[in-house]
PAZAPA-4460 file (N, C-alpha, C; in steps of 0.05 Angstrom, whole numbers, plus 32768, in hexadecimal, padded with zeros to 4 digits):
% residues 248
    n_x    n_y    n_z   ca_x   ca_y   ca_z    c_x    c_y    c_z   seq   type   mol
   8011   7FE8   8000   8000   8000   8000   8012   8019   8000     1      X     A
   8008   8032   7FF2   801A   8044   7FF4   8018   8056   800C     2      X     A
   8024   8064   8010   8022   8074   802B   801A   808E   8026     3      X     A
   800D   809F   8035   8002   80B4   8025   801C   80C8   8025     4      X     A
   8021   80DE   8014   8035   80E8   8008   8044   80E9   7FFB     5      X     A
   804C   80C2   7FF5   805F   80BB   7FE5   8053   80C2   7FCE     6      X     A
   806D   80C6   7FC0   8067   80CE   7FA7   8072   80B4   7F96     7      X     A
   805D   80AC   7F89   805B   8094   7F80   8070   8093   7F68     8      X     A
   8071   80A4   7F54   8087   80AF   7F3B   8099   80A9   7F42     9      X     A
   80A0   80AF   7F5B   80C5   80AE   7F64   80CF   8091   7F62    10      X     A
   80E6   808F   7F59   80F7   8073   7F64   80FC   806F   7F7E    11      X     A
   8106   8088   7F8E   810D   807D   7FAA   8101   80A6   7FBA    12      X     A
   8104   8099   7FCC   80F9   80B8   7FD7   80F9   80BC   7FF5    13      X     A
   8101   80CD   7FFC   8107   80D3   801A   80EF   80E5   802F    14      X     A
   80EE   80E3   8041   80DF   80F7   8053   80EB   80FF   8065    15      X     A
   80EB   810F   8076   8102   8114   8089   8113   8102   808F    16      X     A
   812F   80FE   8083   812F   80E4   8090   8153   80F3   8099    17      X     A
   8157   80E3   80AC   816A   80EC   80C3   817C   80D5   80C6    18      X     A
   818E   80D5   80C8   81A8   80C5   80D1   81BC   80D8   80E9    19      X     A
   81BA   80C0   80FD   81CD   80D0   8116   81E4   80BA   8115    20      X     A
   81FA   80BC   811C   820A   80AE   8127   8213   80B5   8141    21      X     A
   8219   80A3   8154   8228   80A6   8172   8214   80B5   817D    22      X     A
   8222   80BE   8196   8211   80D1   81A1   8221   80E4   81BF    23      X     A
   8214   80F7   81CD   8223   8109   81D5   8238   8111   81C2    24      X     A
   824E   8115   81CE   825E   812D   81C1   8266   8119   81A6    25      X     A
   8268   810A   81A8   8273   80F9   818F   8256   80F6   817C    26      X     A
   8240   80F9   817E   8229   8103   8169   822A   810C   814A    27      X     A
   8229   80FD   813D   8224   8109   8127   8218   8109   8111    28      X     A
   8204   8121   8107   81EC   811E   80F8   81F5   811E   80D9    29      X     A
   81F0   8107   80D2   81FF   80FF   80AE   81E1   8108   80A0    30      X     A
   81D2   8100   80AB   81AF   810F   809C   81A1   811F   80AE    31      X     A
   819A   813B   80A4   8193   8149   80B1   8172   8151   80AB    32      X     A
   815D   813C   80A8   814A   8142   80A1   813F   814C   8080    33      X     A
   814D   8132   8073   814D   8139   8053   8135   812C   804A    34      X     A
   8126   8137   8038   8110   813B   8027   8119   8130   8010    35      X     A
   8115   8129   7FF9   8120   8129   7FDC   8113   8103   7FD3    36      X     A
   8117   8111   7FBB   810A   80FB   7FA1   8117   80F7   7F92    37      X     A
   811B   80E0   7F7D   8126   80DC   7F66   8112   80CD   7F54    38      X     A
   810F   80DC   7F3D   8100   80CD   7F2D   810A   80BA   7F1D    39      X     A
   80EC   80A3   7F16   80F3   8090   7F04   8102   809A   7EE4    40      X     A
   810D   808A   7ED9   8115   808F   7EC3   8132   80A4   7EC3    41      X     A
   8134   80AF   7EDB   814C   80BF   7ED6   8161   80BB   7EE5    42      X     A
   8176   80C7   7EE0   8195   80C8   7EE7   81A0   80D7   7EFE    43      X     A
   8198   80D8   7F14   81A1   80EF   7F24   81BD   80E7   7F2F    44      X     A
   81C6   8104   7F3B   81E1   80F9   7F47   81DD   8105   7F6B    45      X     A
   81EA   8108   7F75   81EB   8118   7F98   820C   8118   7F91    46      X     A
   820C   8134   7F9C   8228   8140   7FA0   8227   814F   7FBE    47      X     A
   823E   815B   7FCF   8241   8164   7FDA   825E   8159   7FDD    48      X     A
   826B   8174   7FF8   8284   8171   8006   8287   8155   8014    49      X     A
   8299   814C   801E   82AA   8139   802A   8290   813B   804C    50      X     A
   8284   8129   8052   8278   812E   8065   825A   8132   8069    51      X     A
   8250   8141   804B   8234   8142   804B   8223   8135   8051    52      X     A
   822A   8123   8052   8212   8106   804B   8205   80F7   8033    53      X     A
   820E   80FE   8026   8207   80F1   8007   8210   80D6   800D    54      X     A
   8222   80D2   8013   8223   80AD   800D   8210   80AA   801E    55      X     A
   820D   80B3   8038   81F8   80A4   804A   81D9   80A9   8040    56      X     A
   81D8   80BB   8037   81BA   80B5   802B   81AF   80A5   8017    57      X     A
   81C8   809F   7FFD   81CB   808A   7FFA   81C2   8071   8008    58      X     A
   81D9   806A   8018   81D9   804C   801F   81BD   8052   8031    59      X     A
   81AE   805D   803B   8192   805A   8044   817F   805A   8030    60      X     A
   8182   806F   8022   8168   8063   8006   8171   8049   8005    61      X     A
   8180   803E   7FFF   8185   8025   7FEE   8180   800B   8006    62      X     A
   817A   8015   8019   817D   7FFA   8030   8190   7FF4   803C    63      X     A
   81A9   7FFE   803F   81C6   7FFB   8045   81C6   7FFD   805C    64      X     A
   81B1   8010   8069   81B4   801B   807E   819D   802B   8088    65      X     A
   819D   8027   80A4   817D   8035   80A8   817D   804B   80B6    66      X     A
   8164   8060   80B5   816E   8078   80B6   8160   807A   80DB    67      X     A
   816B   8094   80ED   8161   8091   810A   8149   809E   810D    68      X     A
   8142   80AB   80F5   811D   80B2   80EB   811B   80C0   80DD    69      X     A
   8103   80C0   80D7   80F7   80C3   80C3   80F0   80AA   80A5    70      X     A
   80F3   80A9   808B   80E7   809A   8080   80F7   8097   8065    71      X     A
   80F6   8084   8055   80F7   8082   8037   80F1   806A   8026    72      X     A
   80EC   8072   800D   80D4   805B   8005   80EF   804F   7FE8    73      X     A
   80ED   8039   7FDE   80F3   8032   7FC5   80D9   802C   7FB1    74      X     A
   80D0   8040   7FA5   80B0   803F   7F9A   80A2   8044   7FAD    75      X     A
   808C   8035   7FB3   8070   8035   7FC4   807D   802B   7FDA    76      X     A
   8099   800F   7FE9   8099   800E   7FF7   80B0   8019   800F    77      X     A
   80A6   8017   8027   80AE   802B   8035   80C6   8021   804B    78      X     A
   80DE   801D   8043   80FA   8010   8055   80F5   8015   806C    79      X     A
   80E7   8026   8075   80EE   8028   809A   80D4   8011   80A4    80      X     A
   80C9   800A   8095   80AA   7FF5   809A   80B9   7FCE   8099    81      X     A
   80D5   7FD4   8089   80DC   7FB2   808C   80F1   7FB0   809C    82      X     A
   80F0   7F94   80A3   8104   7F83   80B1   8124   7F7D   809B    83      X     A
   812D   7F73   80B0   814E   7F6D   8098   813B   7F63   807F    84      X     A
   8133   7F41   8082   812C   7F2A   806B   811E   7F3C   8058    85      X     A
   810B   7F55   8061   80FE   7F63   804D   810E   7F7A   803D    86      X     A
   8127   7F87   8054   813C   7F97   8047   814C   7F85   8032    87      X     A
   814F   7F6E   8039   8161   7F5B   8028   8155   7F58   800C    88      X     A
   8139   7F59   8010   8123   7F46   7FF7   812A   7F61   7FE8    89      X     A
   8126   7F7A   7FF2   811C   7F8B   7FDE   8139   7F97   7FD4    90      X     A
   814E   7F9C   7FE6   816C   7F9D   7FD0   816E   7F81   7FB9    91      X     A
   8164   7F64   7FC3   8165   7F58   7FAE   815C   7F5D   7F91    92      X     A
   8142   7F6B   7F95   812D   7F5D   7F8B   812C   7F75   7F74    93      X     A
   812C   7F95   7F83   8130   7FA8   7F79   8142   7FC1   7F75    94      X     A
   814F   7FB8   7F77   8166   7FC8   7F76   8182   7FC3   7F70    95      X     A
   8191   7FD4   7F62   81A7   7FCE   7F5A   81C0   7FD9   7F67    96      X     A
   81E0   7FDA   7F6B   81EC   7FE6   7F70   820C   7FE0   7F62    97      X     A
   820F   7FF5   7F63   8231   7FFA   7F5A   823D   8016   7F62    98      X     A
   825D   7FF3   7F70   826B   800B   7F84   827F   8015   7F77    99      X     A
   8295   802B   7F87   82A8   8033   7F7B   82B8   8019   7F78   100      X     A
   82BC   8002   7F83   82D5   7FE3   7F8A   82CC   7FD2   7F74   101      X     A
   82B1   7FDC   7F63   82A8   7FBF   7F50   829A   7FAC   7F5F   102      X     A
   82A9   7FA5   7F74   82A1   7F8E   7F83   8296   7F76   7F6C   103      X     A
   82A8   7F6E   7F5C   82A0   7F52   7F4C   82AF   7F43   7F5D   104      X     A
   82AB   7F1E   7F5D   82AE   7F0D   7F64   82C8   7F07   7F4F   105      X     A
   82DA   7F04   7F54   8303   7EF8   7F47   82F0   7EE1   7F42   106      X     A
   82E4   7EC9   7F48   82E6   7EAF   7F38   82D0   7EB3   7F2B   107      X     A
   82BF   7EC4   7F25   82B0   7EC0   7F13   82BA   7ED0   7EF7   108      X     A
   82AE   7ECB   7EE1   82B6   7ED8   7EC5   829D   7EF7   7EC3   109      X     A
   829F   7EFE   7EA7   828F   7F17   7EAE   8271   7F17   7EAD   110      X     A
   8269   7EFF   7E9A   8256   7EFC   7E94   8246   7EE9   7EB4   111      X     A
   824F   7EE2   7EC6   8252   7ECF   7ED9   8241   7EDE   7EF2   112      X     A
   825B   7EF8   7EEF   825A   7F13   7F03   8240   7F1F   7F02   113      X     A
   8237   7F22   7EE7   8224   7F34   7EDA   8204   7F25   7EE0   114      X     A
   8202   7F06   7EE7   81ED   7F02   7EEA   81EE   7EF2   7F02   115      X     A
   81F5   7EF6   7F15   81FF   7EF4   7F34   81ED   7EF0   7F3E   116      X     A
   81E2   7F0B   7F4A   81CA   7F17   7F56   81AE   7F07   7F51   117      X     A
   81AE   7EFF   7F35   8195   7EEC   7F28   8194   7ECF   7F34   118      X     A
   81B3   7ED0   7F2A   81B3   7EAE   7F3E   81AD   7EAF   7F4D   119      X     A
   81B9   7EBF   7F68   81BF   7EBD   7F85   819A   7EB7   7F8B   120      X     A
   8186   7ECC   7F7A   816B   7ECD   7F7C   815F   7EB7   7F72   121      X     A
   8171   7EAA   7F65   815F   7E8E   7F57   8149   7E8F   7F42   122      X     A
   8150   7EB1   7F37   813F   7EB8   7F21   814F   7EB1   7EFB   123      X     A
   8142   7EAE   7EF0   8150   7EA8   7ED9   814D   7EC9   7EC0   124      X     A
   816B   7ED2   7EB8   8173   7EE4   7EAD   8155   7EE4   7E95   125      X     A
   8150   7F05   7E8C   8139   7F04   7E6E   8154   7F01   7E63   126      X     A
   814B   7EF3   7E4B   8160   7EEF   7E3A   8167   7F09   7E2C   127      X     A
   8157   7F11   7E26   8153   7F28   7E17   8160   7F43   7E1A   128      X     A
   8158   7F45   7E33   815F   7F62   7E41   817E   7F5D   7E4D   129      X     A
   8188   7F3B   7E50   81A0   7F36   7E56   81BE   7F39   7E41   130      X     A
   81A9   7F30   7E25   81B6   7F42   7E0A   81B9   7F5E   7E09   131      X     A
   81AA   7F6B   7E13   81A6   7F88   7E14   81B1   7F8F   7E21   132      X     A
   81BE   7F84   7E3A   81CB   7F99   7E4B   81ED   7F97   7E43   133      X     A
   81F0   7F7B   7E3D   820A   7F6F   7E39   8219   7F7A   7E16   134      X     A
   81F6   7F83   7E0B   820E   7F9C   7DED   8209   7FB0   7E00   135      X     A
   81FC   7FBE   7E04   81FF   7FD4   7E11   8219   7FD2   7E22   136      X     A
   8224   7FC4   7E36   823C   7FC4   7E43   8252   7FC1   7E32   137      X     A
   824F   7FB5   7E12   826D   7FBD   7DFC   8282   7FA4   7E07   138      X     A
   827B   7F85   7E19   8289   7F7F   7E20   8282   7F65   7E18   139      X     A
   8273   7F5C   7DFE   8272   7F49   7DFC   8290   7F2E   7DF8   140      X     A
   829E   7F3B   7DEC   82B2   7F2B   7DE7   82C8   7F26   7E00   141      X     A
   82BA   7F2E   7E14   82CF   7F2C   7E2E   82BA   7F27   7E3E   142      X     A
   82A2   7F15   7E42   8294   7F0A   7E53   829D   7EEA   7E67   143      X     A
   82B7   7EE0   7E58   82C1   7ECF   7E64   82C4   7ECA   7E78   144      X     A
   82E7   7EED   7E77   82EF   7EF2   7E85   82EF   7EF5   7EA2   145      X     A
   82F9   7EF5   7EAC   8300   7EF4   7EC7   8305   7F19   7ED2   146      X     A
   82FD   7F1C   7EE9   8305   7F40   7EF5   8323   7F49   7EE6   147      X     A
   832F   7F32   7EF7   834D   7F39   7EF6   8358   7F42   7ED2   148      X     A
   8349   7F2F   7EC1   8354   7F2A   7EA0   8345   7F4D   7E99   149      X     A
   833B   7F58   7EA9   8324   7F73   7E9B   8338   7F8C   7EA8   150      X     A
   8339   7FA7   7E9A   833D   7FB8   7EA1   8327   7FC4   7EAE   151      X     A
   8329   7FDF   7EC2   8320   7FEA   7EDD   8300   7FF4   7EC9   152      X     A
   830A   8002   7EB9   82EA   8004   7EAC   82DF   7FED   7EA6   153      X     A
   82EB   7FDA   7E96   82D8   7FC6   7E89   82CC   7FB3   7EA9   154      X     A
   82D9   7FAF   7EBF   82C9   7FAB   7ED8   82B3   7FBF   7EDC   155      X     A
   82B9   7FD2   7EE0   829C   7FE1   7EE0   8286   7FE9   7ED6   156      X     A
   828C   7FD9   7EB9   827D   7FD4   7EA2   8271   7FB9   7EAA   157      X     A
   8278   7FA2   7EB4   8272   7F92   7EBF   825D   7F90   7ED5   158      X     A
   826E   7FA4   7EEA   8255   7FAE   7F00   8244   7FB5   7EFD   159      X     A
   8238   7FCE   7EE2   822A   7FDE   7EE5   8215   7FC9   7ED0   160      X     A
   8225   7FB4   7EC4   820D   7FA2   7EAF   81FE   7F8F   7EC5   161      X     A
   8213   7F8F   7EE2   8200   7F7D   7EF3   81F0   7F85   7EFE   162      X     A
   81F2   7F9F   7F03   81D8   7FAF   7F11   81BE   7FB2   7EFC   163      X     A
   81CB   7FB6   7EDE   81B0   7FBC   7ED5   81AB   7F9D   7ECA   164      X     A
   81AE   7F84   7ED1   81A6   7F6E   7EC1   8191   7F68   7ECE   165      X     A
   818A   7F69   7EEC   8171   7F64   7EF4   815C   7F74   7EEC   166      X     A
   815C   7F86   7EE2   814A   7F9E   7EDD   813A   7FAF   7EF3   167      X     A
   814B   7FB2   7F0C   8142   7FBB   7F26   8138   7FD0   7F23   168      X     A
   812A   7FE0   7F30   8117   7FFB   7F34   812E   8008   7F30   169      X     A
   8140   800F   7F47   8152   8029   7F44   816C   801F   7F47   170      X     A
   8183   8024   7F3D   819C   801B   7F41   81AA   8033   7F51   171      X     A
   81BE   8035   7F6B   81CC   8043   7F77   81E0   803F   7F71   172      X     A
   81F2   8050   7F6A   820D   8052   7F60   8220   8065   7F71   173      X     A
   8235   805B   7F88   824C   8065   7F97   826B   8066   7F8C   174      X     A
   8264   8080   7F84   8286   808D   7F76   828C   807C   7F5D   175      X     A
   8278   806D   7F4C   827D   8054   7F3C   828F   8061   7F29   176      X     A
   82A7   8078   7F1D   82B6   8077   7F1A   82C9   807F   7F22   177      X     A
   82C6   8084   7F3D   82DB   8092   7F53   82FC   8083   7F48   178      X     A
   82F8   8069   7F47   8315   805B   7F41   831D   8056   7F24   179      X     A
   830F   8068   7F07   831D   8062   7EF9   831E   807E   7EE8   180      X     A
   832B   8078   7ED4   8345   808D   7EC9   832E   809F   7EBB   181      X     A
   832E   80B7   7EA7   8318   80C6   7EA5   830E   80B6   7E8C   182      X     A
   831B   80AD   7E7B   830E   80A1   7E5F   82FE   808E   7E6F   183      X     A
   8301   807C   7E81   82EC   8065   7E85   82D6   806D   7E8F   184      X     A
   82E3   8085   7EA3   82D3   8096   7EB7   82B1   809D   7E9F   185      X     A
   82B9   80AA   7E8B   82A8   80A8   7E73   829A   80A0   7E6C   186      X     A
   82A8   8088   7E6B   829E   806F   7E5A   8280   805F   7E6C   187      X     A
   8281   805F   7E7F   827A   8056   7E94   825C   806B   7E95   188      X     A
   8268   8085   7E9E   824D   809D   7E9F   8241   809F   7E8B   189      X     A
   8247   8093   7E6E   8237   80A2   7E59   8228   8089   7E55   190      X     A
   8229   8071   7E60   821D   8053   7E60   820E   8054   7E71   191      X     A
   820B   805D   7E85   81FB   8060   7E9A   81F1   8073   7E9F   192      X     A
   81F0   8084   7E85   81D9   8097   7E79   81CC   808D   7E67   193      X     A
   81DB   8079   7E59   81C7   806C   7E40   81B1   805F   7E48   194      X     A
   81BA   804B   7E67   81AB   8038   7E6E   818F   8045   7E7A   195      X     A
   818E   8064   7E84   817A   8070   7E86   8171   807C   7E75   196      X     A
   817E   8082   7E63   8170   8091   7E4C   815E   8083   7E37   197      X     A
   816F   806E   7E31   8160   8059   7E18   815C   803E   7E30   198      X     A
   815E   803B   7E3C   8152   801B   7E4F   813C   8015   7E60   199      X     A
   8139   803B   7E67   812B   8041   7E80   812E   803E   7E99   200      X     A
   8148   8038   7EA6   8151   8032   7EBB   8156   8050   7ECE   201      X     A
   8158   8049   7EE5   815A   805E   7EF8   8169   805B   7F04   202      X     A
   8181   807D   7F06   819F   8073   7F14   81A2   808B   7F23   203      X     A
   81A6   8081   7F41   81B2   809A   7F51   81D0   8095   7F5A   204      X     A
   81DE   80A4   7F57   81F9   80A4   7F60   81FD   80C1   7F6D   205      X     A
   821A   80B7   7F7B   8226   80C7   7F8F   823D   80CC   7F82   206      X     A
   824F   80DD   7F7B   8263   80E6   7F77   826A   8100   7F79   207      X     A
   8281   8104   7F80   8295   8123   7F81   8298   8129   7F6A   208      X     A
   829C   811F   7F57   82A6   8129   7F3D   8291   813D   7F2D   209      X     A
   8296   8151   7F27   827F   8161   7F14   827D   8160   7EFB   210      X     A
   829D   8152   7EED   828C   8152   7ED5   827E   8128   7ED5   211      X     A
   827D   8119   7EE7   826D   8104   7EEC   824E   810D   7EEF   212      X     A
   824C   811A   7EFF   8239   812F   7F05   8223   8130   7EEE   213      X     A
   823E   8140   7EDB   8229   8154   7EC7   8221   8138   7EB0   214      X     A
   821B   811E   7EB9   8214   8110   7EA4   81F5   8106   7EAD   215      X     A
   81F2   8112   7EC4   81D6   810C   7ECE   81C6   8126   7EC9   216      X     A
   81AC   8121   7ECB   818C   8134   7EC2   8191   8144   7EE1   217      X     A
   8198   8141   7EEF   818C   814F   7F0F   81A3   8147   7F23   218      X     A
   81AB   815D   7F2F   81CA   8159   7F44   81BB   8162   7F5A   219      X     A
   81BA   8159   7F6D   81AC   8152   7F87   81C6   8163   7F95   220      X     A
   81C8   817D   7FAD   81E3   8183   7FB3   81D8   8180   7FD2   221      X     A
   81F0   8174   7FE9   81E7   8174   8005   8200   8184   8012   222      X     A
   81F9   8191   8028   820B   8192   8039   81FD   8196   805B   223      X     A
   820F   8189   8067   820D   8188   8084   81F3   8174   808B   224      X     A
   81EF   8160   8076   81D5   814D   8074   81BB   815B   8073   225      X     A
   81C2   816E   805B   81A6   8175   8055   81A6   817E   8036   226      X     A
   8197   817F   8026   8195   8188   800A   8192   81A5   800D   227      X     A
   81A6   81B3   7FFA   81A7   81CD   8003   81A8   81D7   7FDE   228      X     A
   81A7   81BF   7FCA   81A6   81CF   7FB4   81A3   81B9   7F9B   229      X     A
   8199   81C3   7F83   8198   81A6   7F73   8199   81C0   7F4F   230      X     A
   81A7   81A9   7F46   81A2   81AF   7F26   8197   81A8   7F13   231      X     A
   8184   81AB   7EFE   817F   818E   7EED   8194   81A6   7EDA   232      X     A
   8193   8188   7EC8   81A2   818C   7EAA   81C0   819F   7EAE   233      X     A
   81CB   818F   7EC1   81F3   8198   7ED2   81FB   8198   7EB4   234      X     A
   8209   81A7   7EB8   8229   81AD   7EA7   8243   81A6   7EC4   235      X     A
   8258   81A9   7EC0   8267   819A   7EC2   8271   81B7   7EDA   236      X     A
   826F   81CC   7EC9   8276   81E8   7ECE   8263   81F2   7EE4   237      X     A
   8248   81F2   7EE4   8229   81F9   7EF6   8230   81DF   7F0D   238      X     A
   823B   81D0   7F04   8237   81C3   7F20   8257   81C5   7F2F   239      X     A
   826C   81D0   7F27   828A   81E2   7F3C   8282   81F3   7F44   240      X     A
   8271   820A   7F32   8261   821B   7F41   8257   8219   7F59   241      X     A
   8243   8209   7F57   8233   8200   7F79   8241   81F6   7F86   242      X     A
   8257   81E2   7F83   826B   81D3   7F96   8280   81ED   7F9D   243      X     A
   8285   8200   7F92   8291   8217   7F98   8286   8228   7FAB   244      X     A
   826F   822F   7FAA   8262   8237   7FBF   8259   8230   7FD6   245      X     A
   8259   820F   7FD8   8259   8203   7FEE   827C   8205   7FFF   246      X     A
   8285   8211   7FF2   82A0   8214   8004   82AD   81EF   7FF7   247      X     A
   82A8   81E4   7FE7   82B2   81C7   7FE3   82D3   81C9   7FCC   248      X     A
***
């Protein structure tokens, strides 16, 4: 059932939602009562300084982590309403991720890596959309392979084909090219604009980088765990600007 306010459109969506860590003098508020939405179908990013809270709002939309109140939904349903087995079911079931590490499995090959998650679920790959993701990823001829036999992009070409092979609601993406060189760095953002542009997939990521940034529809900006500013349609330039003014 939906809850009243949610906004049903959104992929994932927040209501006040708050993150404390510790407490007394060692206290500290990583969410400060953030609001915000991301819609289906598009590409957003979250930026801010070293500290803001963007990864942690992150890893709470996504189930990683739960927030000390307030609320957030993935679609209609609402993460602060389940238990682990139901936080577990619904990162399975719906959702995708890719980190800055790749995190692929060394004994598996790429094609192996890429439909992991399906196994682990005991669901069987669409054939179809499994072709689709695997030209779209440009890696057909190195699906054998092994992590180690792949260069740092073509792993994250890997990662980012495992996130979208299930065809999850929203995929979260942490620094996903924080570790590689700017050509892959590219290669990588302009694919994971395709996959929303022509696939219909939905991708929120976190990154420092602005011109990473400027390859998404809407830059989400936080500081001191709160949303204090957003862009649609970043340039590379409009979004140093705002990180300039945040003192970043």
């Amino acid at each position: 059932m939906t809850s009243p306010g949610v906004i049903t459109s959104s992929a994932a969506h927040t209501e006040a939602a708050t993150k404390i860590y510790g407490s007394g003098d060692t206290q500290v508020v990583a969410l400060d009562g953030v609001d915000v939405s991301f819609e289906r179908g598009r590409f957003s990013a979250i930026m801010g300084p070293s500290g803001s809270g963007k990864s942690t709002l992150m890893h709470c939309m996504a189930g990683l982590d739960t927030l000390t109140s307030g609320r957030t939904w993935i679609g209609d349903v609402d993460l602060t309403t389940l238990g682990e087995r139901g936080l577990t079911e619904l990162r399975r079931d719906r959702i995708g991720f890719v980190f800055q590490a790749y995190n692929l499995i060394p004994t598996l090959d790429a094609l192996e890596n890429i439909t992991l998650p399906l196994d682990l679920a005991g669901r069987t790959p669409d054939a179809a959309w499994l072709d689709t993701v695997i030209g779209t990823v440009g890696l057909g001829d190195r699906l054998g392979h092994r992590p180690n036999e792949l260069s740092g992009g073509q792993q994250q070409r890997v990662a980012v084909a495992r996130a979208l092979a299930s065809r999850p609601e929203i995929i979260f993406a942490d620094e996903p090219t924080g570790n590689l060189d700017s050509r892959s760095s590219g290669d990588i953002l302009r694919f994971m604009r395709h996959a929303v542009d022509d696939l219909a997939q939905t991708i929120v990521m976190v990154t420092h980088d602005p011109a990473a940034a400027a390859h998404a529809h809407r830059v989400v900006f936080l500081a001191d765990g709160r949303v204090v500013d957003e862009l649609t349609n970043p340039t590379a330039q409009a979004v140093l600007d705002v990180m300039r003014g945040m003192g970043d």
